[in-house]
N, C-alpha and C positions, 0 to 999 in steps of 0.2 A: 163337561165340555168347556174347557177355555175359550176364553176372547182370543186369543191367537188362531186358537184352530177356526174359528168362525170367521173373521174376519183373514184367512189362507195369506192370498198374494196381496191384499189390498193391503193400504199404512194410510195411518193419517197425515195427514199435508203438514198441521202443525205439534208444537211438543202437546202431550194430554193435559200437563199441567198450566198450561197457560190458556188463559183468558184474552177477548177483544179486549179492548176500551172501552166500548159500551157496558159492556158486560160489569166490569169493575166499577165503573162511574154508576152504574142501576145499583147493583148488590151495595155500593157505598151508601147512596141514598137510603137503600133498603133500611139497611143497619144504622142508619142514623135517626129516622124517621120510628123505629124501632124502638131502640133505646131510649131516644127523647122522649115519649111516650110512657117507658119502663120506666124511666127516672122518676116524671111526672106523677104519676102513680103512687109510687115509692114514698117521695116527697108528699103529696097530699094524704096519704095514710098518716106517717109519721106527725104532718102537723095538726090531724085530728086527731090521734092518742095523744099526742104532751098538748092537747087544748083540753079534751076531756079531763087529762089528769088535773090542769092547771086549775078547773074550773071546783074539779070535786076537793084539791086543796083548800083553793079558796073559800068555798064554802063550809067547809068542814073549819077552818080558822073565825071564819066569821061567826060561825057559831061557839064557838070555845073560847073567844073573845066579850060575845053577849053575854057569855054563862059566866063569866069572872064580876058580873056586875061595872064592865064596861058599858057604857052606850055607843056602841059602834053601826052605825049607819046603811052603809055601803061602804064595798070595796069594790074597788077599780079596776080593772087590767089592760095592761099593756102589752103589745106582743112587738118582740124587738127583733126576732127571725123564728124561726123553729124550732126552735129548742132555748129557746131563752126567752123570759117571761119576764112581769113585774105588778107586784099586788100595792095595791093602796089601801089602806083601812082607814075610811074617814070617822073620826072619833069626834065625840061630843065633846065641845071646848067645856065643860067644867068636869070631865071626868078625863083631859090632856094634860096631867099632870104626872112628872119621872115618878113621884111614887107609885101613883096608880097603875103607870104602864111599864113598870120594871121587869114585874114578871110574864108581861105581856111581850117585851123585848126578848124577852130569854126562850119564848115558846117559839116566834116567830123565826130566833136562829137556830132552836133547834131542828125545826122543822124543814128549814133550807138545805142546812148540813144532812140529815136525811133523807132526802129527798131527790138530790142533786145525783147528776149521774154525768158519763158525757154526750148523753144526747137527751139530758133533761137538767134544764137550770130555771131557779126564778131566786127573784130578791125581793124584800118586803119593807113596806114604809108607813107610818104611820102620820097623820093629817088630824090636824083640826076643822071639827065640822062649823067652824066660826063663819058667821054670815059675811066677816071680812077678808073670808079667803074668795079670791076669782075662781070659782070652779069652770070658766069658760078656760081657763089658761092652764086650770090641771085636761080638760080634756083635749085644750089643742097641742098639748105635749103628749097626746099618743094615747090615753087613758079613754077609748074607744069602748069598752065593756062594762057594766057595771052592774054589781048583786045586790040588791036590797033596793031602798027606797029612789 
């Protein structure tokens, strides 16, 4: 049985396909209240996978760093949005020498370049752990996290 036959001599007043105002301004809110939501969601997953990940790099560096007979300390991190990162490896001022950390530059680029994606990026710096550096001014430049000591 069709809707025509049921509904005989009666018609509706208005077309089927339209909507009040009300109607549209709810379902608007609906779908916005909705999605904001969905977004949020979305968003706060993706920025606990690239923190997990940031964190398991990190650490996985720091230790690859120690085992070169670096003395490396702590590393840092900063988080610049969601997908974009940034490690600090504070190194012992008498093992912050280019020879010593040449190949220690070359791990940490390669490590970037594989690692990098487009909705995963970080960059990596390395720091003297000299009593003459401000570490009140590396932390209030964003450097919020830190691994080791």
């Amino acid at each position: 049985m069709s809707v025509d036959t049921i509904i005989g001599t009666w018609h509706q007043t208005t077309d089927p396909k339209l909507f009040t105002a009300d109607e549209v301004i709810n379902a608007y809110s609906r779908g916005k209240k909705e999605l904001g939501s969905a977004i949020s969601r979305v968003l706060a997953k993706e920025l606990e996978d690239n923190l997990k990940k940031i964190q398991a790099i990190g650490e996985d560096l720091f230790t690859t760093i120690n085992s070169k007979r670096i003395r490396c300390s702590r590393v840092l991190l900063k988080i610049d949005d969601l997908s974009s990162f940034k490690l600090l490896f504070m190194v012992n001022e008498l093992d912050y020498s280019l020879e010593k950390l040449r190949e220690v530059y070359a791990l940490l680029i390669d490590k970037e370049q594989s690692e990098s994606s487009d909705t995963f990026h970080f960059s990596t710096s390395i720091l003297s752990d000299s009593p003459k550096v401000n570490k009140q001014r590396v932390f209030s430049d964003g450097y919020y996290l830190c691994y080791g000591k």
